[in-house]
TORKE-727665 format. One line per field, with one value per atom (N, C-alpha, C): residue number from 1; residue in three letters; atom name; x negated, y, z. Coordinates in pm, 1 decimal, padded with zeros to 6 digits. Example, Ala and Ser with C-alpha at 12.3 -4.5 7.8 and 13.67 -1.06 7.14 Angstrom:
segu: [1, 1, 1, 2, 2, 2]
vonu: [ALA, ALA, ALA, SER, SER, SER]
lumvo: [N, CA, C, N, CA, C]
X: [-01319.0, -01230.0, -01320.0, -01285.0, -01367.0, -01290.0]
Y: [-00569.0, -00450.0, -00330.0, -00225.0, -00106.0, 00003.0]
Z: [00780.0, 00780.0, 00780.0, 00708.0, 00714.0, 00787.0]
***
This chain:
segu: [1, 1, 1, 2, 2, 2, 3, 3, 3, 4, 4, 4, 5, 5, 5, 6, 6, 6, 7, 7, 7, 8, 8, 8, 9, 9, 9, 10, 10, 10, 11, 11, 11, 12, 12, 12, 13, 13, 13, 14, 14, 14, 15, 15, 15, 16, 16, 16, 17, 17, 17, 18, 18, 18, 19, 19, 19, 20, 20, 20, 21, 21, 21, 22, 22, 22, 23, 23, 23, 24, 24, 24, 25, 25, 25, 26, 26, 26, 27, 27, 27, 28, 28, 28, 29, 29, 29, 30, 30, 30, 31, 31, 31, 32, 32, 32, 33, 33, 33, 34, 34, 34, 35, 35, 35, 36, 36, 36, 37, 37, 37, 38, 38, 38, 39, 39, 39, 40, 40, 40, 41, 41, 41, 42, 42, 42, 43, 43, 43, 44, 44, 44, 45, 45, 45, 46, 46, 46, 47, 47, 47, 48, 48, 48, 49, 49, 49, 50, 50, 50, 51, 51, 51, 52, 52, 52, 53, 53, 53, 54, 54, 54, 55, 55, 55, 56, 56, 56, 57, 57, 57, 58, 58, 58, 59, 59, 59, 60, 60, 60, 61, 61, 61, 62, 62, 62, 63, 63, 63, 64, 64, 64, 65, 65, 65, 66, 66, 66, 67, 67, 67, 68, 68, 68, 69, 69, 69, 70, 70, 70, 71, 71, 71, 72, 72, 72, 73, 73, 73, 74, 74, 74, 75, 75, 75, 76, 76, 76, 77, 77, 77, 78, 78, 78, 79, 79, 79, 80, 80, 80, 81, 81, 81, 82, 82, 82, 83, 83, 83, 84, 84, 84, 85, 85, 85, 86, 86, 86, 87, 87, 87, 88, 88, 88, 89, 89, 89, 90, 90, 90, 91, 91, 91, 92, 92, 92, 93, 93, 93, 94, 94, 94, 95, 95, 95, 96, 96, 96, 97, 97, 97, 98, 98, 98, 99, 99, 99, 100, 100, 100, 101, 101, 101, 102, 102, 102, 103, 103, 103, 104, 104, 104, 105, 105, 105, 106, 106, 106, 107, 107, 107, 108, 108, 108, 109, 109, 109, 110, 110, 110, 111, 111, 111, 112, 112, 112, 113, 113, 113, 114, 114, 114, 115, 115, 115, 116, 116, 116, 117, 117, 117, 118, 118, 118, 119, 119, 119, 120, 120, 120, 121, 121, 121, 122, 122, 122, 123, 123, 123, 124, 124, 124, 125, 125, 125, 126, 126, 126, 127, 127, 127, 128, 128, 128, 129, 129, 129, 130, 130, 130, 131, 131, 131, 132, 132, 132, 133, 133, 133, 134, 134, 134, 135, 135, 135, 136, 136, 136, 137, 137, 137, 138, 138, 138, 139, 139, 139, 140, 140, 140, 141, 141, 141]
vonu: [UNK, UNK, UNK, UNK, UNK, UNK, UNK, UNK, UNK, UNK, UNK, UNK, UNK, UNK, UNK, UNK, UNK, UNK, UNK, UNK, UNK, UNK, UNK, UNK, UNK, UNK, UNK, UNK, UNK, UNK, UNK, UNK, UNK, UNK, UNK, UNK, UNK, UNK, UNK, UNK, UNK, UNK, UNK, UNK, UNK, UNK, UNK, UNK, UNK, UNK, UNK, UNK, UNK, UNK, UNK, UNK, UNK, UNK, UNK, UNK, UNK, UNK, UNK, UNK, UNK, UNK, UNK, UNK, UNK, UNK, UNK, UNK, UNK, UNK, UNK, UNK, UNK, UNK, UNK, UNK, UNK, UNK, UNK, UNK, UNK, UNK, UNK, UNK, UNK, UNK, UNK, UNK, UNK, UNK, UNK, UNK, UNK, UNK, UNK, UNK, UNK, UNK, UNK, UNK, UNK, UNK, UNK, UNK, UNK, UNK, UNK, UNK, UNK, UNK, UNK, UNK, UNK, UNK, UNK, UNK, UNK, UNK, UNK, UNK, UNK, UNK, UNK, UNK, UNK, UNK, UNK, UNK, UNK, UNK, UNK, UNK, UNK, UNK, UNK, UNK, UNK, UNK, UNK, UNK, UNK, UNK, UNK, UNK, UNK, UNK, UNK, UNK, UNK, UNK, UNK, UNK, UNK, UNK, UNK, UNK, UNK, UNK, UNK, UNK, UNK, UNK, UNK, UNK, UNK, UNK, UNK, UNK, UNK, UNK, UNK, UNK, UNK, UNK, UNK, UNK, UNK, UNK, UNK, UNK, UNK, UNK, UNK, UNK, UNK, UNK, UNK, UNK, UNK, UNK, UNK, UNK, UNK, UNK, UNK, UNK, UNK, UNK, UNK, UNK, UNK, UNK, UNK, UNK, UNK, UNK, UNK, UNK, UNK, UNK, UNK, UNK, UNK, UNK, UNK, UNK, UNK, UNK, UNK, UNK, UNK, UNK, UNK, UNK, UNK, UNK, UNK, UNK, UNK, UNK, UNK, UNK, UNK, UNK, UNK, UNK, UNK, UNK, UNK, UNK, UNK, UNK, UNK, UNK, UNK, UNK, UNK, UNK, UNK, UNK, UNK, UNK, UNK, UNK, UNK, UNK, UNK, UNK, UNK, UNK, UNK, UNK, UNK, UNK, UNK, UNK, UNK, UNK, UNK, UNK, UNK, UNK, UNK, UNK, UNK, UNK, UNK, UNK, UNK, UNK, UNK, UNK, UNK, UNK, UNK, UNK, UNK, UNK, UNK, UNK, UNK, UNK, UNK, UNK, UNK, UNK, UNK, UNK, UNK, UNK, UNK, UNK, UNK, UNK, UNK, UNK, UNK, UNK, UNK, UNK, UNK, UNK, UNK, UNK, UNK, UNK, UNK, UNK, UNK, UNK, UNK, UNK, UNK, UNK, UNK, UNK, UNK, UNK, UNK, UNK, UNK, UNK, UNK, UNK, UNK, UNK, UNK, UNK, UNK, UNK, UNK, UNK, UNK, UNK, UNK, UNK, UNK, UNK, UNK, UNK, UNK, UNK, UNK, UNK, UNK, UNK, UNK, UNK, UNK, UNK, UNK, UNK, UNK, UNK, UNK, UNK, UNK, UNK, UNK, UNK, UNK, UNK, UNK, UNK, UNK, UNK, UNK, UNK, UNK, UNK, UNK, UNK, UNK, UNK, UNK, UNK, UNK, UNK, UNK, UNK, UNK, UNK, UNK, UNK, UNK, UNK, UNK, UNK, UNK, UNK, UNK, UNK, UNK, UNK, UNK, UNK, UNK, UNK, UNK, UNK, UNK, UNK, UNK, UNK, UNK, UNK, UNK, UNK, UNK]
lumvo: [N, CA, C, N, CA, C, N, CA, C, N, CA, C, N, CA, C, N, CA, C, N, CA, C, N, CA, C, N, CA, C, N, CA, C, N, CA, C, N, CA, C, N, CA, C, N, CA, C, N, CA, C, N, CA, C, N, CA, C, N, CA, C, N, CA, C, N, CA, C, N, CA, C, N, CA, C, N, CA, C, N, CA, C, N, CA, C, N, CA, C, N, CA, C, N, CA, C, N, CA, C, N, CA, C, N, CA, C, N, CA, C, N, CA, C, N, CA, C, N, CA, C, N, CA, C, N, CA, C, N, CA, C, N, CA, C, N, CA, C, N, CA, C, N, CA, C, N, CA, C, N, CA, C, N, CA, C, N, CA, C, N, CA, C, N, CA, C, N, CA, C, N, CA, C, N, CA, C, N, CA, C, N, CA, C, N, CA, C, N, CA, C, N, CA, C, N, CA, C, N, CA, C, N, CA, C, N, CA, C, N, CA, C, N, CA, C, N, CA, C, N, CA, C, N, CA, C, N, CA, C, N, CA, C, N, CA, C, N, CA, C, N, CA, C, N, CA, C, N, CA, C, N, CA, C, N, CA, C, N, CA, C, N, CA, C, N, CA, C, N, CA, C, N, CA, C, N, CA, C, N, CA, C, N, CA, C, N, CA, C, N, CA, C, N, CA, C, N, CA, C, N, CA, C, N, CA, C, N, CA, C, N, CA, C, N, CA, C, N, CA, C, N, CA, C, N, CA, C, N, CA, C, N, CA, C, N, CA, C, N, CA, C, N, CA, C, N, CA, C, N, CA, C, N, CA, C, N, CA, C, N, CA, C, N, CA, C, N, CA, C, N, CA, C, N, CA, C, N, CA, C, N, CA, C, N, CA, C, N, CA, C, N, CA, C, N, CA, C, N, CA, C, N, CA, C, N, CA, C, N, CA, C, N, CA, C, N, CA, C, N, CA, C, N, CA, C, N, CA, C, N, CA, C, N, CA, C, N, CA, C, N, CA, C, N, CA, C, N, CA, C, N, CA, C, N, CA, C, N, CA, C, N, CA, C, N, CA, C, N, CA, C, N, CA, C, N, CA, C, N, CA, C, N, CA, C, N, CA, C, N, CA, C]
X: [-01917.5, -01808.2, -01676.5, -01557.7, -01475.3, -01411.0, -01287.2, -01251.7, -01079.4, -00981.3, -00844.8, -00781.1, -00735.5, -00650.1, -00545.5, -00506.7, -00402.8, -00283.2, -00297.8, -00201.7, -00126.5, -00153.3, -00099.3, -00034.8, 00050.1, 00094.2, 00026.1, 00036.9, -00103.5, -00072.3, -00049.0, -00033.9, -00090.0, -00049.0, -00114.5, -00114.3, -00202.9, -00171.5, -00211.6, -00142.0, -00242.6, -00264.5, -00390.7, -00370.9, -00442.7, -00428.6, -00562.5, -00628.1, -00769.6, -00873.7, -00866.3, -00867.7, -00830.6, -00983.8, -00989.4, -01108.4, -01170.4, -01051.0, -01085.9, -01226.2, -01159.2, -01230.9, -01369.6, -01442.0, -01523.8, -01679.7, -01795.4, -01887.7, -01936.3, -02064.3, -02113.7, -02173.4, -02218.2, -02250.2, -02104.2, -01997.2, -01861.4, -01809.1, -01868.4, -01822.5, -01706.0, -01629.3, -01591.1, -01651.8, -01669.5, -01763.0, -01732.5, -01775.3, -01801.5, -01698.0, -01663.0, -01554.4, -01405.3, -01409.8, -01278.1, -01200.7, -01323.1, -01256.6, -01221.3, -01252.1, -01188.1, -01049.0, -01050.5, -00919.7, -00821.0, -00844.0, -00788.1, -00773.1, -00823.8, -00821.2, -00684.8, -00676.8, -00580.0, -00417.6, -00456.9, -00321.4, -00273.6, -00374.3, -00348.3, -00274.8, -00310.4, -00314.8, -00168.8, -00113.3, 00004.7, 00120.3, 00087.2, 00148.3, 00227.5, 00131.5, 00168.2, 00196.7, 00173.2, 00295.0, 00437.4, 00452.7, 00576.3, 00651.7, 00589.1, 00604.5, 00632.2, 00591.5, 00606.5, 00703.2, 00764.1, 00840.6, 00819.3, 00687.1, 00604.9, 00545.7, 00632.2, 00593.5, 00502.5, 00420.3, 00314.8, 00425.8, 00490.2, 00598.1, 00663.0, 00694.2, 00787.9, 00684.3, 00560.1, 00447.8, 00498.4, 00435.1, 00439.7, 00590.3, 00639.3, 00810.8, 00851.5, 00764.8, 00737.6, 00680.1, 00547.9, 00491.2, 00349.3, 00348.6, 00213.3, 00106.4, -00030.5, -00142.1, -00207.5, -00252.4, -00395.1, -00500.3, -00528.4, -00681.1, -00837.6, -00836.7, -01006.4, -01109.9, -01102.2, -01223.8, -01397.1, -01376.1, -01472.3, -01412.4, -01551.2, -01504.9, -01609.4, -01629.0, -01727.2, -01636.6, -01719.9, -01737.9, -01828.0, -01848.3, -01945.1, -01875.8, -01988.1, -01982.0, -02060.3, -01964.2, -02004.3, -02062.2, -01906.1, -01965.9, -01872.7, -01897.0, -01820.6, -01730.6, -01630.6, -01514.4, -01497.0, -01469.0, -01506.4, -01352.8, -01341.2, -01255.4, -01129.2, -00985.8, -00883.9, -00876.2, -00959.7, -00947.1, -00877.4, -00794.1, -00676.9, -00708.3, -00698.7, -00754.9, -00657.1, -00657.5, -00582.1, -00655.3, -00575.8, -00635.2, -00592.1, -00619.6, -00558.2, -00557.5, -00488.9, -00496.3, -00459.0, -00480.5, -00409.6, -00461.1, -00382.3, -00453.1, -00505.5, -00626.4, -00725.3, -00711.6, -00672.3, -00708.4, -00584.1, -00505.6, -00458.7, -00499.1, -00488.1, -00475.7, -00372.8, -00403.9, -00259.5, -00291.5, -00411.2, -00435.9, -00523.7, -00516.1, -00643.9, -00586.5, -00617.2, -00590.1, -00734.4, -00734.5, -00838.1, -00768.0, -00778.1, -00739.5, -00845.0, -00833.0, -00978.8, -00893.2, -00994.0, -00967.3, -01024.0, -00990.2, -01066.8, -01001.0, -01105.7, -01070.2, -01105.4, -01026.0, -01072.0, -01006.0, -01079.4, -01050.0, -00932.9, -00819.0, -00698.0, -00724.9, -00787.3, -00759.8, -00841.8, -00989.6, -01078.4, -01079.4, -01042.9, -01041.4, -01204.8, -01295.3, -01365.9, -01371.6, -01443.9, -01452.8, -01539.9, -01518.8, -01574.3, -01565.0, -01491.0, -01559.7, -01502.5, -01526.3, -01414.2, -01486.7, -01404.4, -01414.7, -01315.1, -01331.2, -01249.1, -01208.1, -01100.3, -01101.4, -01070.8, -01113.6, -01103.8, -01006.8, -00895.2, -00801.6, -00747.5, -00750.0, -00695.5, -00603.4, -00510.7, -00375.2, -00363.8, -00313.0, -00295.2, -00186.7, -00139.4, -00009.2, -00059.8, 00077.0, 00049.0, -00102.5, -00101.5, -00180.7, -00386.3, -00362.8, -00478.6, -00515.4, -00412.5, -00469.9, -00466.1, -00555.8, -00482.2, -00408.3, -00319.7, -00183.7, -00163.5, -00057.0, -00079.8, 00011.8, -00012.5, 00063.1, 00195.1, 00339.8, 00409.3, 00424.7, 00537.5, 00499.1, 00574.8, 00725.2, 00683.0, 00691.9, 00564.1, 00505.9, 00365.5, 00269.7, 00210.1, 00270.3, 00380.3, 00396.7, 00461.9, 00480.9, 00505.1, 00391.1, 00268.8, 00119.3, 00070.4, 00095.2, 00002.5, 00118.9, 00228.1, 00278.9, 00192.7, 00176.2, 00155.1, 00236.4, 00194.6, 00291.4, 00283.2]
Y: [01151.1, 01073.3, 01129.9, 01053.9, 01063.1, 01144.5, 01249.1, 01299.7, 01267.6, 01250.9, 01200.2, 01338.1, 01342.4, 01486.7, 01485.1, 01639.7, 01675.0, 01743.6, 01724.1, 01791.9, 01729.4, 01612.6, 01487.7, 01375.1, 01269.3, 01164.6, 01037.0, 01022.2, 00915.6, 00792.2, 00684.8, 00534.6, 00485.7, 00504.4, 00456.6, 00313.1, 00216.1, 00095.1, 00000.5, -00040.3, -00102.4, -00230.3, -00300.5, -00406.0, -00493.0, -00604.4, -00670.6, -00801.6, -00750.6, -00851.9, -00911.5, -01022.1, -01215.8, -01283.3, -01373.5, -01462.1, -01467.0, -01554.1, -01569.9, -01447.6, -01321.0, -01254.3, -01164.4, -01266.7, -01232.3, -01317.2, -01274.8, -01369.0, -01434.6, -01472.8, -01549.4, -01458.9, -01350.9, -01252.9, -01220.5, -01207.9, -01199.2, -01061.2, -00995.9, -00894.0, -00910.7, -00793.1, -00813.7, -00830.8, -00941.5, -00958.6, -00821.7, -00753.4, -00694.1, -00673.8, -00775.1, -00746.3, -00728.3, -00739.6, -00774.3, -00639.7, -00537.6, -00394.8, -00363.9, -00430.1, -00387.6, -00454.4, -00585.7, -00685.7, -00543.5, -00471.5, -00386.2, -00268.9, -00229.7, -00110.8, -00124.2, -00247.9, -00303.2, -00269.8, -00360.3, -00347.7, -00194.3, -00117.5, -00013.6, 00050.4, 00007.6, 00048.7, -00003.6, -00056.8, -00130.9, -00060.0, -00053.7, 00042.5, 00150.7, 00244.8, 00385.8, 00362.5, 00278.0, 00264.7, 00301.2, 00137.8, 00111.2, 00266.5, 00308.3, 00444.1, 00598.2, 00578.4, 00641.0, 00610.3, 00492.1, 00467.0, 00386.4, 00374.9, 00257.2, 00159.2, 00121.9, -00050.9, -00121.9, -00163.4, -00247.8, -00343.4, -00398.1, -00484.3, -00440.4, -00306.6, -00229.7, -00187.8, -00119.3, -00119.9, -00273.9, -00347.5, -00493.0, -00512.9, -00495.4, -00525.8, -00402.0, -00270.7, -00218.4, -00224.4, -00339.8, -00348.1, -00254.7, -00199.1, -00079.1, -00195.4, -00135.4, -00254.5, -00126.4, -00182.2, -00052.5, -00140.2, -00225.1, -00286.3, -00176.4, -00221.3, -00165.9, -00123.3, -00055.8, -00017.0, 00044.5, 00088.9, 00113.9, 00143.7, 00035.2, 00051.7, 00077.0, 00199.2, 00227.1, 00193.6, 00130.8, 00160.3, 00155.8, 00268.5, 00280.0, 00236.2, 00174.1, 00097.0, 00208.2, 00227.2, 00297.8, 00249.3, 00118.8, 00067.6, -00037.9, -00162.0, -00296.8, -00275.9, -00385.1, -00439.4, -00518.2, -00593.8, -00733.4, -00829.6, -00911.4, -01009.0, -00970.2, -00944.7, -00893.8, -00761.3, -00665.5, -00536.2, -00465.8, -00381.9, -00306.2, -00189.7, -00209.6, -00102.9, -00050.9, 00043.2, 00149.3, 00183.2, 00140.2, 00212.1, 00307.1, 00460.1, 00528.6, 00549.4, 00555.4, 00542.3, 00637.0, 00773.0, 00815.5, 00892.1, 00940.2, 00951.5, 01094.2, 01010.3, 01153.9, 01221.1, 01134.9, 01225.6, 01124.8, 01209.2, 01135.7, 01227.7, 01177.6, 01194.7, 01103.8, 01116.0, 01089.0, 00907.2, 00869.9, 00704.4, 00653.1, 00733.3, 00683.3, 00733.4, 00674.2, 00665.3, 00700.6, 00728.8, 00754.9, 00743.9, 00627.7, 00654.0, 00655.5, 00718.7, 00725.3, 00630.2, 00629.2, 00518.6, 00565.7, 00523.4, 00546.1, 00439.4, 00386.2, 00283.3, 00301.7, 00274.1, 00320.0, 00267.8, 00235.5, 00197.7, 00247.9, 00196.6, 00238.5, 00322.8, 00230.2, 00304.5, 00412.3, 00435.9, 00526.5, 00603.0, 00564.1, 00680.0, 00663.7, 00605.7, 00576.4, 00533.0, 00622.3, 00518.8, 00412.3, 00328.4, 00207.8, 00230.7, 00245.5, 00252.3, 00325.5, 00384.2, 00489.5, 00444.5, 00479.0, 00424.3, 00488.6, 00441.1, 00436.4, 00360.2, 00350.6, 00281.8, 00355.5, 00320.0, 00423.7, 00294.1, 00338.7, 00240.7, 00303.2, 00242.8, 00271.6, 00223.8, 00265.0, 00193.9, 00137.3, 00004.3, -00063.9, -00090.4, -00158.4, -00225.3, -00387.8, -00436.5, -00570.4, -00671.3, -00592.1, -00672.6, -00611.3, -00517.4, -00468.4, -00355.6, -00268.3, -00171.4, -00049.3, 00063.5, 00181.8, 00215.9, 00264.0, 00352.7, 00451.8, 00574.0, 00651.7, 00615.0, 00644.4, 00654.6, 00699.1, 00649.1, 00764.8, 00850.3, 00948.9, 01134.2, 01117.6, 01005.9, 01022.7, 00990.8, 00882.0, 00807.2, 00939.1, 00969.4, 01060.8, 01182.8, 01244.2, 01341.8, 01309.4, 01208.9, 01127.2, 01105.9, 01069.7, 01059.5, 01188.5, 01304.7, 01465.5, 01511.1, 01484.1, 01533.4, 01582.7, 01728.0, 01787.8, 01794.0, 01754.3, 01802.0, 01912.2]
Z: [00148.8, 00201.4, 00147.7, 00130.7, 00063.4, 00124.9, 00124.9, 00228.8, 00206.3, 00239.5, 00230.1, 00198.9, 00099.8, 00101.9, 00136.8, 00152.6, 00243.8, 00166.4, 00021.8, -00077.6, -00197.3, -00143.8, -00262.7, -00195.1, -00230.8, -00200.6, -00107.2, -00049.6, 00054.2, 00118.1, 00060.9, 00125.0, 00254.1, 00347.8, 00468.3, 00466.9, 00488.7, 00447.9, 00602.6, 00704.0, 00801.5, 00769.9, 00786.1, 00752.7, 00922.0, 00967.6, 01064.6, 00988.7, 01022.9, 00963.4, 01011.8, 00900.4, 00891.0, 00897.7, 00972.7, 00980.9, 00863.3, 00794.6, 00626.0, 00565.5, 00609.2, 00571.9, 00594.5, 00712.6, 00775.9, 00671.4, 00724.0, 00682.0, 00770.6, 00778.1, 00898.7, 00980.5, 00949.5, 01061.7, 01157.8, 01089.6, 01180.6, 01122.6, 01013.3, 00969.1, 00845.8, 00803.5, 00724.5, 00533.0, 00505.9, 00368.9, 00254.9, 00236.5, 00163.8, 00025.4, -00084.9, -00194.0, -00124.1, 00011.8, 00084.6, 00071.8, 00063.0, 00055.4, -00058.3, -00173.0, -00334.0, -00318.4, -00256.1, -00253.3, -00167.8, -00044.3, 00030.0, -00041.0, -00155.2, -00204.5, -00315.6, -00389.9, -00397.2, -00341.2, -00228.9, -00126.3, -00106.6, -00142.7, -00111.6, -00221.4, -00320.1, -00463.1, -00469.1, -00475.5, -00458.1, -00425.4, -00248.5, -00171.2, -00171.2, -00256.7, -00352.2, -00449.5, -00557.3, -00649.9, -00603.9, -00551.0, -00481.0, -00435.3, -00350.5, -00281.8, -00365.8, -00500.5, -00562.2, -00713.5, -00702.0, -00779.4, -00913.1, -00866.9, -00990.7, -01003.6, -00942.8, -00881.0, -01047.6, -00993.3, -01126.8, -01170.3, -01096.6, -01169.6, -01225.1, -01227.0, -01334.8, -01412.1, -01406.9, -01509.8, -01673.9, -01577.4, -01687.0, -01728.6, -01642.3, -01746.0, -01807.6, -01854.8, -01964.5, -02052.0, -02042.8, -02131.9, -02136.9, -01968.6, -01982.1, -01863.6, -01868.3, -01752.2, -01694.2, -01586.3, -01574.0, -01515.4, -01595.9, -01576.7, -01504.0, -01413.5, -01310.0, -01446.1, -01512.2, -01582.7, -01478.8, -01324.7, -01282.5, -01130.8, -01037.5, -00896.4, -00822.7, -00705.7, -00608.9, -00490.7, -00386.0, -00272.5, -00187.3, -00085.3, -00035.5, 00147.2, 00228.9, 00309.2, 00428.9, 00566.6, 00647.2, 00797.6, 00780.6, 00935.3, 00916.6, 01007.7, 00967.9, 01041.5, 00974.6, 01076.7, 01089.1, 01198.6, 01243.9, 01260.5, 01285.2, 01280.5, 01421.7, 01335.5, 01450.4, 01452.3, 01417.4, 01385.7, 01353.7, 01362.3, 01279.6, 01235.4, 01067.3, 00993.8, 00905.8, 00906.4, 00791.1, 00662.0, 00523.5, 00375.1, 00318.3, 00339.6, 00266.5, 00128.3, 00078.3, -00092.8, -00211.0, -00250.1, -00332.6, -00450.4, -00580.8, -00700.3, -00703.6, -00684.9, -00738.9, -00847.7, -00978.3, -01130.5, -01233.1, -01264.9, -01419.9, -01527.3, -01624.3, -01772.9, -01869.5, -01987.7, -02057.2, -02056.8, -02039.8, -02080.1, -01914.8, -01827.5, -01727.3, -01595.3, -01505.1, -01371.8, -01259.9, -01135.3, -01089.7, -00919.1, -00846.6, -00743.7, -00605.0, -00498.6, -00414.7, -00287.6, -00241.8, -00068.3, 00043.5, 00124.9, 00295.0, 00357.3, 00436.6, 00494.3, 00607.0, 00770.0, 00897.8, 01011.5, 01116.3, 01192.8, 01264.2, 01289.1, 01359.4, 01494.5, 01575.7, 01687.4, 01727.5, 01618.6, 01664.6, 01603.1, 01422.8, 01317.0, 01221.9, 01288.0, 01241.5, 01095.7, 00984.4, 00870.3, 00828.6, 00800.5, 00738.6, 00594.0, 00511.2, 00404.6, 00297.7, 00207.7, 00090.3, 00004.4, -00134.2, -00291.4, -00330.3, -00498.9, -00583.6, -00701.9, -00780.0, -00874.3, -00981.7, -01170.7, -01259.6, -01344.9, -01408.0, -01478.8, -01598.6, -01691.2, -01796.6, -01838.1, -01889.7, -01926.4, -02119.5, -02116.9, -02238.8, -02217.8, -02346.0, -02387.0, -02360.3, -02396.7, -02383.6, -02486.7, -02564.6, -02677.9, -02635.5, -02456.5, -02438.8, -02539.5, -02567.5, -02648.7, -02539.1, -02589.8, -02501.1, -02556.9, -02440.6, -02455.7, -02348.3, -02390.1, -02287.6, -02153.6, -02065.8, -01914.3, -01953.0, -01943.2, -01970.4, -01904.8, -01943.5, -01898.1, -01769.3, -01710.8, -01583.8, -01496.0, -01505.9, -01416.4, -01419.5, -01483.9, -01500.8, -01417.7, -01427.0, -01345.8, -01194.8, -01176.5, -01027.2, -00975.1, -01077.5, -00968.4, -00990.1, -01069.6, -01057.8, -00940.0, -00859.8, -00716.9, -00658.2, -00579.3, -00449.4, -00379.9, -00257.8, -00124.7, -00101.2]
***
């Protein structure tokens, strides 16, 4: 299980589950947590000064090259859940951010992952991260 660290930058993200996003059992469907890992993903940009919209109006991407998540316990419809979000690993062309996802009021997790991203230019080539946005996501607290 993933564990949230306590020495790096960390997006708390709350979000409450939307019907929309339930299945017919009443749980939350399953890709809903990559869509949330996302939001999360977002979050800490923003928070860290690198908003993806400033990514692309440089001309840099970080396309999902590889996503786990592993599934602990559901969450059901109305729920209020928290995504924590923050970067596990850079390098000069690649990204690595981890998740936890958990129930607000109990702490309970439901589910952790990660995503692996690589950064291109506009034409989808790689390119490197620049040096600092790169040293804004290697931050310890």
């Amino acid at each position: 299980m993933t564990t949230v660290p306590t020495d790096r930058p960390i997006a708390e993200t709350p979000l409450r589950v939307r019907y929309a996003e339930t299945d017919a059992m009443g749980v939350v469907y399953h890709t809903n947590y990559i869509i949330w890992f996302e939001v999360g993903r977002g979050e800490l940009s923003r928070s860290m000064g690198a908003d993806y919209r400033l990514w692309e109006e440089r001309g840099h991407y970080l396309p999902v090259t590889e996503v786990t998540c592993r599934y602990h316990a559901p969450a059901r419809y109305g729920d209020l859940v928290i995504v924590s979000t923050w970067v596990e690993e850079v390098r000069s062309r690649m990204v690595t951010f981890g998740y936890e996802v958990r129930m607000q009021e109990t702490g309970a997790v439901l589910a952790t992952g990660r995503t692996i991203h690589v950064s291109v230019d506009r034409t989808g080539q790689p390119s490197q991260i620049p040096a600092e946005w790169r040293a804004e996501m290697c931050k310890r607290t």
